[in-house]
N, C-alpha and C positions, 0 to 999 in steps of 0.2 A: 727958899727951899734948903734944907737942910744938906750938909755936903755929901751924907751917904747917901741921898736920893738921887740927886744929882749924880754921882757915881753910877749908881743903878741904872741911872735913866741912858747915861751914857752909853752901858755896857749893851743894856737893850738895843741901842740904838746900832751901835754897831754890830752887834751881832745881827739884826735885821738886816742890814745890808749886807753882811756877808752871804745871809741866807738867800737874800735877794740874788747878788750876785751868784752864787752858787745857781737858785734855779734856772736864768737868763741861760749860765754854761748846758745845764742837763736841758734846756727845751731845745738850746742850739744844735746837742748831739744827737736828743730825740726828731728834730727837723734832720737834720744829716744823716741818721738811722733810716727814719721813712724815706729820705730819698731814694737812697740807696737800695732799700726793700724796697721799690718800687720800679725802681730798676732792674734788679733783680727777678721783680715778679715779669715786667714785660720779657725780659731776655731768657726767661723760662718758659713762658709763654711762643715767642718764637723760636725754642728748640723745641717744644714739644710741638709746634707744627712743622718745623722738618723732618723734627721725627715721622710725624705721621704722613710728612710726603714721601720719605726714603722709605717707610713701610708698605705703603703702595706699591711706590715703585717697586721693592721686591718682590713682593708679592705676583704683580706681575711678571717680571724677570725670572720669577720661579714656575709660574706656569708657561710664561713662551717656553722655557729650556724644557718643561715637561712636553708640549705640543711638539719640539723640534726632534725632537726624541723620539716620540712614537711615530713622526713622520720617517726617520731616521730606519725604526724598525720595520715599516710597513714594509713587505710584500709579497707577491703573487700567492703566497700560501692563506695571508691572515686579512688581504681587504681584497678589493677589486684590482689591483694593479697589473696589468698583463705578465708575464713570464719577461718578456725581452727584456722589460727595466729590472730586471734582477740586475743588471750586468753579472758580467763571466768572474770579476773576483769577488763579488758579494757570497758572506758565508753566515745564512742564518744564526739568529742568537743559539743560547745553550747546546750549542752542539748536536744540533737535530737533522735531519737528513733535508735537504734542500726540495727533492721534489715529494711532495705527502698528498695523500687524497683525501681528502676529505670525506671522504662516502663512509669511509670505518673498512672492518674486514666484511666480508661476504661469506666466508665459510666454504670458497671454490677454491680449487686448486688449477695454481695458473694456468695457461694455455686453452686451448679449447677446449669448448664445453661438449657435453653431449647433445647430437643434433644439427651442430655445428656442419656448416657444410663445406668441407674443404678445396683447397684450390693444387692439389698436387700435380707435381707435372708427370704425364703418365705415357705407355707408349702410345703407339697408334697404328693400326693393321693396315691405314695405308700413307707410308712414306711416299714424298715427292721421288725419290731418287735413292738406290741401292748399292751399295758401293760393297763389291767380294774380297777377303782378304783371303788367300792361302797360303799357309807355309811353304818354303821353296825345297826347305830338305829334311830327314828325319832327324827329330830330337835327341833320336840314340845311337843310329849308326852311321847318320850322315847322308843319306842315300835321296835323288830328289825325289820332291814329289810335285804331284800336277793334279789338275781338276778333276778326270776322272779316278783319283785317289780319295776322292771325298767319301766318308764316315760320317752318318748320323746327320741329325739335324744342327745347325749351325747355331752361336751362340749369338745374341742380337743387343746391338748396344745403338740407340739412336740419340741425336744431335737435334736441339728445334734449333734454329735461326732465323734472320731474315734476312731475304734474298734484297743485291744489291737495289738502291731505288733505282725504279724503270724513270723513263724523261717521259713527260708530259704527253696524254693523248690530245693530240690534235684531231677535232672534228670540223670539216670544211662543209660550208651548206651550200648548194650549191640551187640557187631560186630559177629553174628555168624560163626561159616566154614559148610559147604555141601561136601559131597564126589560125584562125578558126577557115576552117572551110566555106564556113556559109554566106559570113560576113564579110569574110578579110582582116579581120580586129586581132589586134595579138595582147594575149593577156600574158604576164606575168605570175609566175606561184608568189605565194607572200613567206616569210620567214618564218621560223617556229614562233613563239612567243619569248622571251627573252634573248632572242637572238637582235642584237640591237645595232650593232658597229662592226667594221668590214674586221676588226680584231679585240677580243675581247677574251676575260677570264670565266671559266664554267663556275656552275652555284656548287660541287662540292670543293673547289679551291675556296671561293667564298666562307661556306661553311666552315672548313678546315680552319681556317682565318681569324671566323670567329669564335670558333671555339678554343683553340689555342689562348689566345687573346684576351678570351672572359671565363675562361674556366680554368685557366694555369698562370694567367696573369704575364703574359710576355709584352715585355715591353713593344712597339711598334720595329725597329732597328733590329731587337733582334728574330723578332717574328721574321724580317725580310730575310737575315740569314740563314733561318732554319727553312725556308722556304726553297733559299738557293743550295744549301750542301743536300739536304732530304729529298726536295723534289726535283730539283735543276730547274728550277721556274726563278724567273729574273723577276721581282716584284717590289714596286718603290715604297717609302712608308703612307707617303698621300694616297697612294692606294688602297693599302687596309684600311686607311682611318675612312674610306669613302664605301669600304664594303660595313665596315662597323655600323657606320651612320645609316645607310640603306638597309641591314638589316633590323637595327633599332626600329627603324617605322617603320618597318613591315608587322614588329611583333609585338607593336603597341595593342594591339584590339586584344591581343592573349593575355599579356598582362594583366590590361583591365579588368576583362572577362575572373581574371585568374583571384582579382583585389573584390570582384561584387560576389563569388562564392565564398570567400574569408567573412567578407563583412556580413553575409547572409548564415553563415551555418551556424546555429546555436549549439557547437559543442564546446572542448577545449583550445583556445588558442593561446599561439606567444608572442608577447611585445618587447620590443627590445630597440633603443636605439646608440650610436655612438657619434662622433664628431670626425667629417669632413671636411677637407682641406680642398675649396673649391675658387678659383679665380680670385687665390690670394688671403680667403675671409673662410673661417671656421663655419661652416655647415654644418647641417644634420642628412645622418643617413636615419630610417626610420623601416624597421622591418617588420611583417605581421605573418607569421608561418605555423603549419601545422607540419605533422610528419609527412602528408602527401603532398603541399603546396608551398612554396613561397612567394614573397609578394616584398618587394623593392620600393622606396620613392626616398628623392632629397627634397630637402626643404629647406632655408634661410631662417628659420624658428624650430627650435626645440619642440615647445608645445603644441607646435600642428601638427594634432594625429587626426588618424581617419575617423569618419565619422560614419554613426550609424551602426556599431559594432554591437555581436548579440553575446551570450551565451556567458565561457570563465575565460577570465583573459588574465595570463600567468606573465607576471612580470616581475622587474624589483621595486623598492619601495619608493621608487620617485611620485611623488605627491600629486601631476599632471594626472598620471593613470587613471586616481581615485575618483577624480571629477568625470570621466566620462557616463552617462547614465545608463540606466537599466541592465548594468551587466553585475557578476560577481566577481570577485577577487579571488587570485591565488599569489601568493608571495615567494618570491625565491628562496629554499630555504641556504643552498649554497653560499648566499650572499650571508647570511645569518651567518654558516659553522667558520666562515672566514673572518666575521667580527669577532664571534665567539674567542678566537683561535688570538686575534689581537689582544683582545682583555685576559686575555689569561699569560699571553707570555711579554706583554709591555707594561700592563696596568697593574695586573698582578690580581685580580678582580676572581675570589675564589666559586662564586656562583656561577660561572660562564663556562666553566668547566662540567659542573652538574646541567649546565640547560646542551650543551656540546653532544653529553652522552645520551640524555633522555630525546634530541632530535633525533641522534642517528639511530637508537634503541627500536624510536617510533617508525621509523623510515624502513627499518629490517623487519620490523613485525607487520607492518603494511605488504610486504614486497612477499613474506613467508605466507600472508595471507590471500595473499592477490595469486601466487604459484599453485596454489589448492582451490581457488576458486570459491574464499568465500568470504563472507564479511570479515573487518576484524571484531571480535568478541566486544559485547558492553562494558563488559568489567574492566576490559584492557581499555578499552577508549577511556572511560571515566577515571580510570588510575593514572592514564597519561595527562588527560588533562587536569586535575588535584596536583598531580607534581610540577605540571607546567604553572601553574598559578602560585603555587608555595614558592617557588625558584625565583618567580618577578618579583612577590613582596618581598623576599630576600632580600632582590636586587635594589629595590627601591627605597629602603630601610636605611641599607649600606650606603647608597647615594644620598639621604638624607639627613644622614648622620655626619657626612663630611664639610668641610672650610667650605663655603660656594666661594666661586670664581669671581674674579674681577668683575665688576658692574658696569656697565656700558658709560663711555665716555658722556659727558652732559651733553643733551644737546640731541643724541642717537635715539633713534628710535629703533625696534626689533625686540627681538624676546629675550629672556634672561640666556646668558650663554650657559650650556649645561658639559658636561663631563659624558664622552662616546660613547661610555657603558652607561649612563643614565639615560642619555638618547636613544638608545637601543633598548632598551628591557620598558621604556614608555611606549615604545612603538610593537615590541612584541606582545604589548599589556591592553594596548589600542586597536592592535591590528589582529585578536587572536584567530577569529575564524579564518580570517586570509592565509590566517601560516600555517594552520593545521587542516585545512581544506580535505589537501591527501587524506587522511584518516579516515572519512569517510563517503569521500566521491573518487574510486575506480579508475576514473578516467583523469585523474590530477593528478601530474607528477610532482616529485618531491623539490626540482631543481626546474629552473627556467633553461637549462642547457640548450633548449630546442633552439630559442632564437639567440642564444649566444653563439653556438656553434654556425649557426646561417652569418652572423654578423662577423665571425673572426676572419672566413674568406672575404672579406668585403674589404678588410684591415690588412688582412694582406695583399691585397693587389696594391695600398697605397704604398706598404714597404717594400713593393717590387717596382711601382713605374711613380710613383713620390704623387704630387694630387693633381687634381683636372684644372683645365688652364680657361676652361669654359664650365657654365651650367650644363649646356645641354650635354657636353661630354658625358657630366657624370649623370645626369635624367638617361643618356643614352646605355652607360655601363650599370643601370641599376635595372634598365628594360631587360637588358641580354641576360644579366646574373639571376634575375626572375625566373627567366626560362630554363636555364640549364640548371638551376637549382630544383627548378618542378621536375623538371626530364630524370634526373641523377634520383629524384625521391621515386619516380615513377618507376622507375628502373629499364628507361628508355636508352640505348643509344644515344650521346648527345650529338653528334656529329649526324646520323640519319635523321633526328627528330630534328634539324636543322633543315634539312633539304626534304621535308615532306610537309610542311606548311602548315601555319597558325590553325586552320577550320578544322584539318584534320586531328590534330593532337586533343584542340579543342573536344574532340568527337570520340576521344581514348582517356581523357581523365579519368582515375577512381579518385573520389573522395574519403 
């Protein structure tokens, strides 16, 4: 081989190897490259799943702080929460007045209305006792003066008061015996009828007792007291708790009586219950009233209500209600402008303002029309309800169009969790004839007030004497509260309608 070939062949050959070697280095960098891109790709991979756990978690951490907040904001004015939990330095958001009613204006000006029947305290032609004042001497030249100096008729200024308490009428019975003539045989008189024991309390102490007791709510201790400064009557607390109990079963058969005319009357009634604090364990009190009756029972379950009920039974939206059969619905709308009032100063929810004013709009053209005596007009009904339908798709748009909420942990079962104002305007979208009922049945009010107002005395007797230490205690204070809540609507005497007996009063109901 020639030696320039040889040359060439050489230079080939090394240069092959070089090339060699070169690619061995670029395959080793391109192995080193991918590992690293590979690494890379996992440890990307693992921040973008923390990323997207810390975005959860935010997420969630963004709506608890939204949930705590509007719990934050809640009360007495904008959900159900009673007044007391205001406490005394809670100061409504945006600087709004603390106590607001919800009803709207009325167009009255305050105080009494016309018709109104006053309670003015007035004279009376005949005083207990006359007491004469005469001047001793004259006003201009000093000179005295005396009774038969009297001028004209007298100027008259009377005093009512009450006289100090008298002490206790003592009534002694006194049973004689007779020996008969004929026989020889000596008979004995018999006692009145509750005259039982050689010393004993009369039925108006009793009564007094229990009406104090279950109609003002005094604790047992200091019932005793006011017993002793008022009447001078020495009386232990076993005592009253033993007149309470004896009157409970006496006036069990009225209640009943009072519970099978509610369940039988096919008009308007109201249901309403709240939570009892009974022998330690959270109860239910359960109330069913109309304006001339009410009707009391506890229960150990929520959803045991009475059965057999007829006619519109006004209540709020708890879900139990709906299941009782054959009757119709009315909805609180109260409960409604107090959600309203939430979404609009927590959520910031601009439609709740527009459904706010169109209930109360509806509620005054009902009440202008219901004062005259006559239907409300077609045109007005059907415009109220066009704008009540256009304000839910509103509502419901706006909820649809928002982030949805965290999704139920794996695992849960329940329904998707939704947003207050979206729960609301489904239910006012679901429930429409129940809430607009008023509009055109006369006889259906705008708000459940009836059986709120029976329920809130009920509520206050626990913040006066704390909860019952037994069942039957409170089966017992829900028999009494029965009655003097019927008596008070009757416009009975509670205290007389106490000591003239179940058959009778029975026999004086208006329905």
């Amino acid at each position: 081989m020639p030696a320039t070939e040889q040359r060439q062949a050489g230079a080939t050959a090394t240069r092959l190897g070089q090339l060699q070697a070169e690619h061995a280095a670029l395959r080793a960098e391109y192995e080193k490259l991918r590992a690293e891109n590979a690494e890379q790709r996992a440890e990307n991979a693992e921040q973008r799943a923390e990323y997207e756990k810390l975005r959860a978690e935010n997420q969630q951490l963004r709506q608890r702080l939204e949930e705590l907040e509007r719990r934050v904001g809640l009360d007495s004015s904008n959900s159900g929460k009673p007044p007391s939990s205001d406490g005394p330095a809670k100061r409504p958001a945006r600087k709004r007045k603390r106590t607001r009613s919800q009803r709207g204006r009325s167009g009255k000006r305050p105080g009494g209305q016309p018709g109104h029947k006053g309670a003015t305290l007035r004279q009376t032609e005949t005083p207990n006792r006359i007491e004469t004042h005469l001047p001793l001497q004259c006003a201009d030249c000093g000179a005295s003066l005396s009774a038969s100096d009297r001028e004209g008729e007298p100027r008259r200024r009377q005093v009512f008061d009450l006289p100090p308490p008298p002490p206790p009428e003592v009534t002694e019975h006194q049973a004689h015996a007779c020996r008969c003539r004929a026989c020889g045989s000596v008979t004995r008189a018999a006692f009145p009828e509750g005259v039982n024991a050689p010393v004993q309390y009369g039925p108006r102490i009793a009564a007094t007792a229990v009406y104090l007791q279950n109609a003002h709510f005094l604790p047992e201790e200091r019932l005793a007291e006011v017993f002793r400064d008022l009447f001078q009557v020495a009386i232990c607390t076993a005592t009253l708790a033993g007149m309470t109990r004896k009157a409970a079963g006496c006036w069990q058969g009225f209640t009943e009586r009072v519970r099978d005319l509610l369940v039988s009357a096919d008009g308007v009634q109201h249901l309403d219950e709240t939570g009892f604090r009974i022998a330690g364990k959270t109860q239910w009190l359960h109330v069913l009233s109309t304006p001339w009756l009410t009707f009391y029972r506890t229960d150990a379950k929520r959803g045991s209500l009475v059965a057999g009920l007829k006619g519109i039974l006004v209540h709020d939206h708890w879900a139990s209600y709906f299941k009782i059969p054959g009757v119709l619905h009315a909805m609180c709308n109260a409960h409604h402008l107090r959600e309203l009032q939430a979404l609009m100063e927590i959520d910031g929810e601009h439609w709740a303002r527009r459904m706010q004013q169109l209930l109360r709009r509806a509620n005054r053209a009902v009440w202008i029309a219901r004062e005259k005596g006559i239907p409300l007009p077609r045109s007005l009904l059907e415009r109220i309800r066009g704008r009540y339908d256009r304000l839910l798709e509103e509502a419901l748009a706006y909820h649809r169009a928002l982030e949805p909420l965290r999704a139920p942990k794996p695992g849960r079962r329940g329904r998707k969790k939704r947003r207050p104002g979206h729960n609301l305007a489904r239910r006012l979208r679901d429930r429409k004839q129940s809430v607009l009922r008023f509009l055109t049945d006369p006889e259906v009010p705008f708000t459940n007030n009836q059986a709120e107002q029976d329920l809130r005395m009920m509520k206050l007797r626990m913040k006066i004497s704390g909860c019952f230490r037994s069942a039957q205690g409170a089966r017992d204070c829900a028999t009494l509260r029965s009655v003097l809540s019927t008596a008070r609507k009757q416009g009975w005497n509670r205290i007389e309608a106490l000591l003239r007996g179940p058959g009778e009063l029975l026999a004086a109901l208006r329905l």
